[in-house]
C-alpha positions as CSV (number, residue, x, y, z in Angstrom):
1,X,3.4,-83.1,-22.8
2,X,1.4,-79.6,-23.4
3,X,-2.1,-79.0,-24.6
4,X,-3.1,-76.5,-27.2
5,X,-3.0,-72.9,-26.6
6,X,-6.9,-72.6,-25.9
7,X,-7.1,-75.0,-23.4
8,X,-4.9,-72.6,-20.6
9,X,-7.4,-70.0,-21.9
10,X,-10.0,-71.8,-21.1
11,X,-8.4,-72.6,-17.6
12,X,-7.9,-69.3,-16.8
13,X,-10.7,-68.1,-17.9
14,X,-13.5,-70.3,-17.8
15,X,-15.0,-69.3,-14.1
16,X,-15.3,-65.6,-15.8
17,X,-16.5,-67.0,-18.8
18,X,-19.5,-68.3,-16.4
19,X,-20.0,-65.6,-14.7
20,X,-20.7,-63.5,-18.3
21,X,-22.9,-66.1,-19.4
22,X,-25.0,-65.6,-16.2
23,X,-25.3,-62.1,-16.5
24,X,-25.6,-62.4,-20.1
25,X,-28.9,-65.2,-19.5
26,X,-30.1,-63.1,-16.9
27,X,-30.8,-60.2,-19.3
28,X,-32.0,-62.5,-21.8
29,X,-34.6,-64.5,-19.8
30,X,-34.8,-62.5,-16.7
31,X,-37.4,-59.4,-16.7
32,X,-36.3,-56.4,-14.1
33,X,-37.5,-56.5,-11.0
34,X,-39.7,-52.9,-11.5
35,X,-41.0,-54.0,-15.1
36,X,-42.3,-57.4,-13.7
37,X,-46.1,-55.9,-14.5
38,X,-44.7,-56.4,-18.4
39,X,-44.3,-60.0,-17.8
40,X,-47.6,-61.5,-19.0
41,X,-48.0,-65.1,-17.5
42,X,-50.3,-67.9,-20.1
43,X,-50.9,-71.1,-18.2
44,X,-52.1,-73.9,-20.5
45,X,-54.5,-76.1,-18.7
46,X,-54.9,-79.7,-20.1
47,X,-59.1,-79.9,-19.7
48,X,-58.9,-83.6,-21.2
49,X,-60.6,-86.5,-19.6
50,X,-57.3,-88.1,-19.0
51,X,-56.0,-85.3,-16.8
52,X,-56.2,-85.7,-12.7
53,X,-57.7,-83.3,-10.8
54,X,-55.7,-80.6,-9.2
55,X,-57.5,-80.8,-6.1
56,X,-58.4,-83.7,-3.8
57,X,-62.4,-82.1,-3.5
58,X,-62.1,-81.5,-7.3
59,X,-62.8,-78.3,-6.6
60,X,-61.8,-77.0,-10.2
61,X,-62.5,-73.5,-10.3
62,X,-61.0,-73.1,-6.8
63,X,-58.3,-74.8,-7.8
64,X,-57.0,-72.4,-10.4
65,X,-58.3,-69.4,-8.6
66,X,-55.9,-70.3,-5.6
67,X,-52.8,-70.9,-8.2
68,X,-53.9,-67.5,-9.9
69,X,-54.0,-65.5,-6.1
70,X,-50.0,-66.4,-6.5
71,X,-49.7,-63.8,-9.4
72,X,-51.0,-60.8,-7.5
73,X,-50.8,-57.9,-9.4
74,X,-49.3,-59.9,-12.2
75,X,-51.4,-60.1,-15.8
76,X,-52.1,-63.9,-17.1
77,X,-54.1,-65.4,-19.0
78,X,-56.1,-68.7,-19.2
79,X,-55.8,-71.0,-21.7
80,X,-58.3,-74.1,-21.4
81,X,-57.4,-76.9,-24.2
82,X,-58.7,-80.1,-25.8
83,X,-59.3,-80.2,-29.2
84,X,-59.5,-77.1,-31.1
85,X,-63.2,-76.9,-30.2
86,X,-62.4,-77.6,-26.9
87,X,-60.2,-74.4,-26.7
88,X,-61.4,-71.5,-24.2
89,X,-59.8,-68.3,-23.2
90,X,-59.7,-66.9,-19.8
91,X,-62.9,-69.2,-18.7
92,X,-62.1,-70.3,-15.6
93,X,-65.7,-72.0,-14.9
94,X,-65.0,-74.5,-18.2
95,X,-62.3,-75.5,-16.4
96,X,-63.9,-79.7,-15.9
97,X,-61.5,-82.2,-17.3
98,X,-63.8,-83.2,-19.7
99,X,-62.6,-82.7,-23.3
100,X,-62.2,-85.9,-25.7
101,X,-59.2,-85.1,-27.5
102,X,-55.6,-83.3,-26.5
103,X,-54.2,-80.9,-29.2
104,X,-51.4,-79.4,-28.2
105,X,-51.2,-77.2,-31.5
106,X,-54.1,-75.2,-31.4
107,X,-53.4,-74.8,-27.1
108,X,-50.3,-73.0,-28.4
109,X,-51.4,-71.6,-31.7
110,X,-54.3,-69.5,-29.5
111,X,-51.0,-68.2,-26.9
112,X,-49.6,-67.0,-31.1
113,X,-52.5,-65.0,-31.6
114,X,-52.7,-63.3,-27.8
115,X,-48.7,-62.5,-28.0
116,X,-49.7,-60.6,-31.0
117,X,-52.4,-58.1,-29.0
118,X,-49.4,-57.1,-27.0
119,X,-46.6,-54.5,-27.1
120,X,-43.7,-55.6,-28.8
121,X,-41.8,-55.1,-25.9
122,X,-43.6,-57.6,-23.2
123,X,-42.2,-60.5,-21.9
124,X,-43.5,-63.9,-21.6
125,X,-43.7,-67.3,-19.3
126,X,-46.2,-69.8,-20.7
127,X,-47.1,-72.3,-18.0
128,X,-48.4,-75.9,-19.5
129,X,-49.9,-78.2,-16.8
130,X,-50.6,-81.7,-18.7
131,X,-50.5,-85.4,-18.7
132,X,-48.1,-85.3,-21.6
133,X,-50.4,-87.8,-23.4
134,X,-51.3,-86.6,-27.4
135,X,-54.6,-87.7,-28.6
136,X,-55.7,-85.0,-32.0
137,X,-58.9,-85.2,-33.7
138,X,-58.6,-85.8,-37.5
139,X,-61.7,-83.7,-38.0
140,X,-59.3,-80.6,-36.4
141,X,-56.6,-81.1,-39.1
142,X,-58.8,-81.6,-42.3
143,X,-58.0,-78.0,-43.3
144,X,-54.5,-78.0,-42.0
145,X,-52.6,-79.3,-45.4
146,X,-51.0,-82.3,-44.0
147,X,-49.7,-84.2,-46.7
148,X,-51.5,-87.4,-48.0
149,X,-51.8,-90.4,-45.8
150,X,-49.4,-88.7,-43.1
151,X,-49.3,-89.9,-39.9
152,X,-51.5,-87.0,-37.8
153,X,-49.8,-87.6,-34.7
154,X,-46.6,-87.3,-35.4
155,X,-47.0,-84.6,-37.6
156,X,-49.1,-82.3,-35.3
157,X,-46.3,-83.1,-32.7
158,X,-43.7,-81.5,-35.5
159,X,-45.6,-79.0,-35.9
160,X,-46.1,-78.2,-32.4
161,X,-42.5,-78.4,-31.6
162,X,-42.0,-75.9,-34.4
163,X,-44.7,-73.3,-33.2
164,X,-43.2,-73.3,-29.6
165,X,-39.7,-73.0,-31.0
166,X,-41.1,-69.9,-32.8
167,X,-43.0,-68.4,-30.1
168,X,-39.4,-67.6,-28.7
169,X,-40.9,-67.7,-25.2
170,X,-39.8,-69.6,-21.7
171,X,-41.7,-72.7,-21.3
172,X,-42.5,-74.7,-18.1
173,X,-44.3,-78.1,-17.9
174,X,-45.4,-79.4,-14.7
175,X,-46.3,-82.9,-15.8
176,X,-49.6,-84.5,-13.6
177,X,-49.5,-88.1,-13.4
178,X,-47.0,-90.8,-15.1
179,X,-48.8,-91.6,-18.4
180,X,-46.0,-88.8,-20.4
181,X,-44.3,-88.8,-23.5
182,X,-41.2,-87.9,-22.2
183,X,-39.7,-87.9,-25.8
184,X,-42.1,-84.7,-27.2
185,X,-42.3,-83.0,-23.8
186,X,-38.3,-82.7,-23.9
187,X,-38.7,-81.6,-27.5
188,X,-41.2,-78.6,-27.0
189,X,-38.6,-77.7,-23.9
190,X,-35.5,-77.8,-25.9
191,X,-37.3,-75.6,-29.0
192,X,-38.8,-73.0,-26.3
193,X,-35.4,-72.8,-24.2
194,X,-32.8,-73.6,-25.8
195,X,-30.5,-77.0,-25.8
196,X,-29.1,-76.1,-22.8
197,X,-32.0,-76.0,-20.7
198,X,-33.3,-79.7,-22.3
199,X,-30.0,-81.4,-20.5
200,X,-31.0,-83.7,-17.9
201,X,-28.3,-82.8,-16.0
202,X,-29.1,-79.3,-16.2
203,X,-32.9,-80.1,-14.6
204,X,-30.9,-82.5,-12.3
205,X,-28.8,-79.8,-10.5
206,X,-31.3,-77.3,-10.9
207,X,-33.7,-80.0,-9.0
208,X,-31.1,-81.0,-6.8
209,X,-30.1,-77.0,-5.6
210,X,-33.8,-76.1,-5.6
211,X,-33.0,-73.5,-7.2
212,X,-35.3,-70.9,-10.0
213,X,-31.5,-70.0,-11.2
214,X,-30.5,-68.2,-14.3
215,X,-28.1,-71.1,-16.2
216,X,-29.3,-73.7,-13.9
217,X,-33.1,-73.2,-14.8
218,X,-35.5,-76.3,-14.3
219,X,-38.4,-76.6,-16.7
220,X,-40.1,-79.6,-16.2
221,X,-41.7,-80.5,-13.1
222,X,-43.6,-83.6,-12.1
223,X,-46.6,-83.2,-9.7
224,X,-48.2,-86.5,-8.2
225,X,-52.3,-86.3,-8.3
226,X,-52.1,-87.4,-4.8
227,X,-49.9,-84.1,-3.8
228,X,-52.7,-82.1,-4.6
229,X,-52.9,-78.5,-5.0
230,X,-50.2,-77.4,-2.4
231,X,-48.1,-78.8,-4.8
232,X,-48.8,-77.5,-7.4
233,X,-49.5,-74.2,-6.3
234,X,-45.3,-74.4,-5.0
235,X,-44.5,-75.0,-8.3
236,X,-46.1,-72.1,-10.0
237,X,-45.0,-70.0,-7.0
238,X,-41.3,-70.8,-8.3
239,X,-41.7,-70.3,-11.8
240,X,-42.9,-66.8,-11.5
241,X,-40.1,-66.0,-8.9
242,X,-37.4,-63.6,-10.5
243,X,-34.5,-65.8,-11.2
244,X,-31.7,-66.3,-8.5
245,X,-27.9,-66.5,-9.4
246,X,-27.1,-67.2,-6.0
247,X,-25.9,-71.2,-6.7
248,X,-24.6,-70.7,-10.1
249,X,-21.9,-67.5,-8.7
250,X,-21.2,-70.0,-5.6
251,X,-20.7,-72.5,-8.4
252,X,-18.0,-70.1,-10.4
253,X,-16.2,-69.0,-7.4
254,X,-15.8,-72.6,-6.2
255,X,-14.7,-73.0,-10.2
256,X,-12.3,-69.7,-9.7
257,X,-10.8,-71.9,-6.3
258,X,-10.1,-75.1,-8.0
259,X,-8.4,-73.5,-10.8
260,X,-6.8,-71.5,-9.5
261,X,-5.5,-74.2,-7.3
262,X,-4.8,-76.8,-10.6
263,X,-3.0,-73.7,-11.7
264,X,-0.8,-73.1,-8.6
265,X,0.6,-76.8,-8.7
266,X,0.9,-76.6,-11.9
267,X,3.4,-73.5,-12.3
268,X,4.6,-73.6,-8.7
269,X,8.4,-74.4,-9.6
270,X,10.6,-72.3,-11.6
271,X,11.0,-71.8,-14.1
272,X,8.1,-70.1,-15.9
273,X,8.1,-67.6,-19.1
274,X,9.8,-64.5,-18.7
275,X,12.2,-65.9,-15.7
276,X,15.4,-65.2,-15.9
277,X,19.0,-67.6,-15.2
278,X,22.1,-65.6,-14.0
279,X,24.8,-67.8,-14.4
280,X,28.5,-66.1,-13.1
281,X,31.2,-66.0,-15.6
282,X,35.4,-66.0,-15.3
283,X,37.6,-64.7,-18.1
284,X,37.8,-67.4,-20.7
285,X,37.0,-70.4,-17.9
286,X,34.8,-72.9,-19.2
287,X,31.3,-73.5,-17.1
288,X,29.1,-76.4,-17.7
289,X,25.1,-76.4,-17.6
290,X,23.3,-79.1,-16.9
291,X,19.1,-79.3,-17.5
292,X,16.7,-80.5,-14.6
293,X,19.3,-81.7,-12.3
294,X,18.2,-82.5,-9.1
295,X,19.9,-80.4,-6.6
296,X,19.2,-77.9,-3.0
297,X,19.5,-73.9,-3.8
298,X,21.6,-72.2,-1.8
299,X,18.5,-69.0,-1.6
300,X,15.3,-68.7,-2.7
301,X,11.9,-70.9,-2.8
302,X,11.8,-73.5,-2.9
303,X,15.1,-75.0,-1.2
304,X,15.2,-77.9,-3.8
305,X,14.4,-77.8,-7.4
306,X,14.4,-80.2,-10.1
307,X,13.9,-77.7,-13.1
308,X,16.3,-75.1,-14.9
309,X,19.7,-74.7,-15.1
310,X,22.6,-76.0,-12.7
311,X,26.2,-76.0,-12.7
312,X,28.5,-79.4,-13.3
313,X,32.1,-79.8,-12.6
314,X,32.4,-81.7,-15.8
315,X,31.3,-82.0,-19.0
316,X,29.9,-85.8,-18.7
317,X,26.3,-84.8,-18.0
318,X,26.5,-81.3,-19.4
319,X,23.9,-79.7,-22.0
320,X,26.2,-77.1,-22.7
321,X,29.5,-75.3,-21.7
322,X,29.8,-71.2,-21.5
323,X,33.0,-69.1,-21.7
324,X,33.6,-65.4,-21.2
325,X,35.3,-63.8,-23.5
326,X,37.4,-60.4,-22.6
327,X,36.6,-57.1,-25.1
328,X,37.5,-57.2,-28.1
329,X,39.1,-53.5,-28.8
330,X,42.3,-54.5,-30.5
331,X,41.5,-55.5,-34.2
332,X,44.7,-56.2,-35.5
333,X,45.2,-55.9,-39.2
334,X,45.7,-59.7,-39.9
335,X,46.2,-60.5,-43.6
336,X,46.6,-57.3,-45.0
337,X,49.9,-56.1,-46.5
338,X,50.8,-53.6,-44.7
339,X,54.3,-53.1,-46.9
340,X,52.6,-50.8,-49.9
341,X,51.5,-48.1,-46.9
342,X,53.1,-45.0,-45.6
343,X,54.4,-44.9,-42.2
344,X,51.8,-43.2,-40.5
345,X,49.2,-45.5,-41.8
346,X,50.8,-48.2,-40.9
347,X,51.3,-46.9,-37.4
348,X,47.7,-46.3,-37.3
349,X,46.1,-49.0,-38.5
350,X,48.3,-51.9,-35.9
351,X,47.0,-49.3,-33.0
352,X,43.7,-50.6,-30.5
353,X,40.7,-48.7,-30.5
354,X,41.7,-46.6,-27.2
355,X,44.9,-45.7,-28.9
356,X,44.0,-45.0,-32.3
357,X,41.2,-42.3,-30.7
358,X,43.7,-40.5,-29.0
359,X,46.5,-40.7,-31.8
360,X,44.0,-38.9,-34.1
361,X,43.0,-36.1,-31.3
362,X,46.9,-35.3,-31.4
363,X,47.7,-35.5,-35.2
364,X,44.7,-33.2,-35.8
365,X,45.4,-30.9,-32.7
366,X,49.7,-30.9,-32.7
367,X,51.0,-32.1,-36.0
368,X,52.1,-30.2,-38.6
369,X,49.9,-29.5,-41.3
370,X,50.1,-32.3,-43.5
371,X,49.4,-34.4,-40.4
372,X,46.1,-31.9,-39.6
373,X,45.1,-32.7,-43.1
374,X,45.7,-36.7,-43.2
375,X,43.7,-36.7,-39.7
376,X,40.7,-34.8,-41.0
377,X,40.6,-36.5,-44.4
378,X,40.6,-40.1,-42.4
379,X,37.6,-38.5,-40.2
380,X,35.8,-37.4,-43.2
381,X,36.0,-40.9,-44.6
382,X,35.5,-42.9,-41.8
383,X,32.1,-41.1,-40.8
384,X,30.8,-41.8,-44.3
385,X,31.9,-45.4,-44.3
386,X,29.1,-48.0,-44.4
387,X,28.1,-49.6,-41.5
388,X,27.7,-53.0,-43.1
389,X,30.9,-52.9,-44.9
390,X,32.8,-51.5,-41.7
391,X,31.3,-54.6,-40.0
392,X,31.5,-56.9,-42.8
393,X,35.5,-55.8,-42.8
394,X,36.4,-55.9,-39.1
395,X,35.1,-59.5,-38.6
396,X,36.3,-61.2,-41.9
397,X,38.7,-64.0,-41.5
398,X,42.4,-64.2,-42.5
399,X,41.2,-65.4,-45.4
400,X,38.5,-63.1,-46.5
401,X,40.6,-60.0,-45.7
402,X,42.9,-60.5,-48.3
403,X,40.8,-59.4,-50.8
404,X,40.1,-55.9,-49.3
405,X,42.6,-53.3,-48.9
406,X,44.0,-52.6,-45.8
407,X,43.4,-48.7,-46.3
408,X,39.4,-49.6,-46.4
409,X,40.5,-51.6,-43.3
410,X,41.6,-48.6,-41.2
411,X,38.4,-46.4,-42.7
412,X,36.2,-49.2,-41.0
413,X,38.6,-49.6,-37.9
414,X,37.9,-45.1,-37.2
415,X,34.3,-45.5,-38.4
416,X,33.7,-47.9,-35.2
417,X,34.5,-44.8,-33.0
418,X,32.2,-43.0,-34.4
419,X,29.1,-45.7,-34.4
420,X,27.9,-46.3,-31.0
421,X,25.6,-49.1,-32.2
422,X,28.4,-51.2,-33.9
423,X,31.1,-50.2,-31.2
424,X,28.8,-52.1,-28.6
425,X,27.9,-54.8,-30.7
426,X,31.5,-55.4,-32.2
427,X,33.3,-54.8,-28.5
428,X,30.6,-55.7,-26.1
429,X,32.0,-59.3,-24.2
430,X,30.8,-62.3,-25.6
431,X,29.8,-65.4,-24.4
432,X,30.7,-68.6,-26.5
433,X,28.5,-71.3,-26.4
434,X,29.3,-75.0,-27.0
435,X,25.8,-77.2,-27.1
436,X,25.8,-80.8,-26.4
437,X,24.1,-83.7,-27.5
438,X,21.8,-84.3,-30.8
439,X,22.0,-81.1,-32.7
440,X,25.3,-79.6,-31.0
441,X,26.8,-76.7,-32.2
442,X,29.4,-73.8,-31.4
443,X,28.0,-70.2,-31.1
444,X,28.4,-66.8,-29.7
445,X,26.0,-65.4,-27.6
446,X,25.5,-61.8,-27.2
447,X,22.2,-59.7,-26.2
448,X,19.5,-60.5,-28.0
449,X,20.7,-63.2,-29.3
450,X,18.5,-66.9,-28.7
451,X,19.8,-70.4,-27.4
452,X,18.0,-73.6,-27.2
453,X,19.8,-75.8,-24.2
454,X,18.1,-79.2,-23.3
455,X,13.9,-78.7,-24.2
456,X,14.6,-74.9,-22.7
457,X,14.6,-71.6,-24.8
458,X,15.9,-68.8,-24.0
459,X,16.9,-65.3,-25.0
460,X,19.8,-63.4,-23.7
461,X,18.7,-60.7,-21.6
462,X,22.4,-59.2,-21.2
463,X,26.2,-60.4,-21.2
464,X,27.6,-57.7,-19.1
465,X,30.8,-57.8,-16.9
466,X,31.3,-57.5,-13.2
467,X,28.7,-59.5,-10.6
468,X,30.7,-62.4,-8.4
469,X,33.4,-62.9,-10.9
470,X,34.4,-61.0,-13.7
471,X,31.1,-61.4,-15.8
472,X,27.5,-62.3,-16.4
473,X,25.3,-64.1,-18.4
474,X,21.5,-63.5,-18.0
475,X,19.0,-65.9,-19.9
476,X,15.2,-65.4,-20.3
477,X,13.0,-68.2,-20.6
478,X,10.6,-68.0,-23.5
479,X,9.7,-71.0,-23.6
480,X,8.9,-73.4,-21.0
481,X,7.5,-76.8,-21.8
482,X,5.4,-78.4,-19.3
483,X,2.9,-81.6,-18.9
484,X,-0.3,-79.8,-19.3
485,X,1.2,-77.0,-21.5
486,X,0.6,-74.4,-18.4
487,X,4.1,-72.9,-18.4
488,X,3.9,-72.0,-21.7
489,X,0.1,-70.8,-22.1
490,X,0.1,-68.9,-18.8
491,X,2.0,-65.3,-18.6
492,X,4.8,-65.2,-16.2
493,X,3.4,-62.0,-13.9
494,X,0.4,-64.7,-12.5
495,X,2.6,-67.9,-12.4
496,X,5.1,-66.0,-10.1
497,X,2.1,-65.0,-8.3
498,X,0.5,-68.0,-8.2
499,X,3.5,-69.8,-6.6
500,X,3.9,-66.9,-4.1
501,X,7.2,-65.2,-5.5
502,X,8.3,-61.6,-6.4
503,X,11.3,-62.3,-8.1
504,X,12.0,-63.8,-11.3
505,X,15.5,-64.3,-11.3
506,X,17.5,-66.9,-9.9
507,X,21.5,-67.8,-9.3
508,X,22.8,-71.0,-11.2
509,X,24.6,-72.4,-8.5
């Protein structure tokens, strides 16, 4: 019923995950507004026969002078292509539709060489405006080392594909007519921008918003002949426009909403990680637990709940069944002989913790000297007594204490009043535990201690007495299973915010 650990990551945090790889594209792809004079724009014109005119007059020249009046003060260049004889720079007045053959190559090998006349730090757009359709000349390619008998158009198209991926430059394709191949056209895009800009989906939102975004980036455009140059000259006008994050931050904050949202139902009922149970406790009276019961609270938000802990008058449907026990400050000597010792020792070692302090205060402030010097020689011992062993000692069984001398037992009994770590843990109360069902077992529980009851576990936060009865038990969930695994992935702080509640303890009632 829960997911991996990565996917709540990725719930979490995949709006701001967005929002760095907008501002992470933006930088990439994106020149500064005040360094757009370093952008230098190439538009590759298709001057084959097979082209349509960009104008309904065919008005060439016009045509591309009206496109270029759209760049201002920006620097481009003009890149008139056929075959590689047909290839001009920055002549304008060639500009006829006329060429026999469409070389893609060479269009883009001549944009290699002008790159290379620039600083290294300028930016580029190149700008292709074709038919799509690619018709080489053989004689081009004689000195090209193609290998024997290979198929020239397919493998000037590889090469092509490979030249634009190198050129490392944005490339948009505003397509004129609908004799394409749609196949090499997605290919140059996808080598010049990336995978992620080749999705159709990609140019379908990006169409759809009508927006020159920064993720949501469209690279191929269509123009119709009939549309004529407005149409064209909108295009270009949106190509050179900075990019505009606008849609894609509206898209991540919607994202933020909806999962945050998902999230909310998802964690809205206790309990969640780091939650805590306070169940009341009487003095050695039994009280049973049951898992997921469905009951009303008598406080708290919301008034019914189906998860956690509850209390049961029986143990029929119980997971588990939790007594108090009272402090444990008497240690009687059980199993030692007691015959072999002298009569103050053997007063001494029968006597509880409280009483044994204060009988040692007296015999080493009031009794005579041999008393002074019994008293101090038991302090002297007891301080250097092992922690382990004292511990080890004081909790052995009938059975086990039989081997050890009941001397060593009243060293370890002193030492505890001396150890404030092993007093607390020998004398704190305890809580046994009896578990139910597959697996059940018989335990203590003290603090820091963890329990598994039902699919729930927990660690005890404290076993401490007073509260409505005479103690308390207080139980940490540390792990919470859930369908989609967000109770477990997702820290406890933003589910209790999520579901609208500052505190993070609850009554089992």
């Amino acid at each position: 019923m829960s997911l991996p650990s990565v996917v709540t990551t990725l719930l979490v945090c995949s709006a701001a995950l967005t929002i760095g790889a907008i501002q992470e594209r933006a930088a990439e792809s994106a020149p500064p507004l005040q360094e757009a004079d370093s952008t230098v724009i190439f538009f590759l014109v298709d001057n084959s026969a097979s082209l349509p005119p960009l104008d309904p007059a065919g008005r060439r020249r016009e045509a591309l002078e009206k496109i270029f009046a759209l760049l201002r003060e920006q620097p481009h260049r003009l890149i008139l292509f056929g075959g590689h004889q047909e290839t001009s720079i920055d002549r304008p007045d060639l500009y006829n539709s006329n060429g026999q053959w469409t070389d893609f190559y060479f269009a883009f090998h001549a944009v290699e060489e002008l790159m290379a006349t620039y600083p290294p730090d300028t930016r580029f757009k190149i700008i292709l405006v074709t038919d799509g359709i690619h018709d080489p000349n053989p004689g081009d390619w004689q000195n090209e080392d193609l290998p024997v008998n290979a198929d020239l158009k397919r493998a000037s198209l590889e090469r092509t594909v490979a030249l634009v991926t190198r050129l490392r430059a944005p490339l948009y394709v505003i397509l004129v007519g609908d004799r394409t191949d749609s196949a090499f056209i997605d290919d140059l895009v996808r080598g010049a921008n990336g995978e992620w800009a080749a999705q159709s989906y990609v140019q379908r939102l990006s169409q759809f918003f009508d927006n020159n975004g920064v993720l949501l980036q469209r690279f191929v455009f269509r123009a119709d002949p009939e549309g004529g140059l407005p149409l064209v000259e909108a295009v270009v006008r949106r190509i050179v426009a900075p990019p505009d994050a606008r849609i894609e931050v509206s898209l991540a904050a919607a994202l933020i909403v909806v999962v945050a949202v998902v999230v909310g139902i998802g964690v809205r009922s206790f309990p969640g990680s780091g939650d805590r149970e306070i169940v009341d406790l009487g003095l050695d009276r039994p009280v049973h637990v049951a898992v997921d019961r469905f009951r009303r609270l008598s406080s708290g938000v919301p008034a019914w709940s189906w998860r956690g802990l509850s209390l049961l008058d029986s143990t029929r449907e119980a997971a588990a069944s939790l007594t108090l026990h009272q402090l444990n400050q008497e240690f009687p000597p059980d199993g030692f002989d007691l015959s072999r010792l002298d009569p103050t020792t053997r007063r001494l070692v029968v006597l509880p913790l409280p009483a044994l302090h204060e009988e040692l205060e007296k015999l080493q402030k009031s009794g005579n000297k041999d008393e002074m010097i019994f008293a101090l020689n038991l302090d002297y011992a007891a301080r250097n007594f092992s922690p382990t062993r004292a511990e080890k000692i004081l909790t052995a069984s009938v059975a086990e204490r039989r081997k050890d001398e009941p001397m060593e037992f009243l060293h370890a009994k002193i030492h505890l009043l001396f150890d404030d770590t092993l007093y607390q843990r020998l004398t704190a109360p305890r809580v046994s535990c009896i578990l139910f069902g597959q697996g059940g077992a018989k335990r203590d529980l003290r603090r820091g201690n963890r329990v598994r009851i039902g699919h729930y576990h927990f660690a005890v936060t404290d076993v401490a007495l007073g509260g409505k009865k005479d103690g308390r038990l207080v139980l940490s969930y540390e792990r919470v299973p859930s369908r989609l695994g967000l109770k477990t992935m997702i820290p406890g702080f933003l589910q209790r915010a999520l579901r609208f509640r500052r505190c993070h303890e609850r009554l089992v009632a």
